[in-house]
C-alpha positions, 0 to 999 in steps of 0.5 A: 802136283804140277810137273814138266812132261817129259820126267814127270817130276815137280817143276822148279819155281815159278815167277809172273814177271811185269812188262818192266821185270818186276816179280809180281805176287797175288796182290799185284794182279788184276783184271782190267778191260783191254780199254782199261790199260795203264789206267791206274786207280788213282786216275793217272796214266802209266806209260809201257817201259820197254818190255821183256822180249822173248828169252830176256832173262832177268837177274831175279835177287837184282829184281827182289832187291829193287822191289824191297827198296 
């Protein structure tokens, strides 16, 4: 069981995040090259949004709600 430190108790829920804030699932990940960046399988070219910086907090039932859309 993964646990935080100090109490040694279960950590809370945990969400790998997109540059743009989109909650990421396995399916979502991939491995590329560093040269590879934003170079989609269909060949086109993603762009970087503006990212997250450190502390941003993102709302994440807005997030789920915008990725079941």
């Amino acid at each position: 069981v993964l646990v935080d430190e100090r109490d040694r108790l279960p950590i809370g829920p945990v969400s790998i995040l997109a540059h743009d804030g989109r909650i990421l699932g396995p399916q979502d990940l991939w491995l590329v090259r560093p040269e590879n960046l934003g170079l989609r399988a269909d060949g086109s070219v993603a762009t970087l949004a503006a990212g997250l910086g450190k502390g941003d907090v993102v709302d994440l039932a807005a997030a789920k709600a915008a990725a079941a859309r």
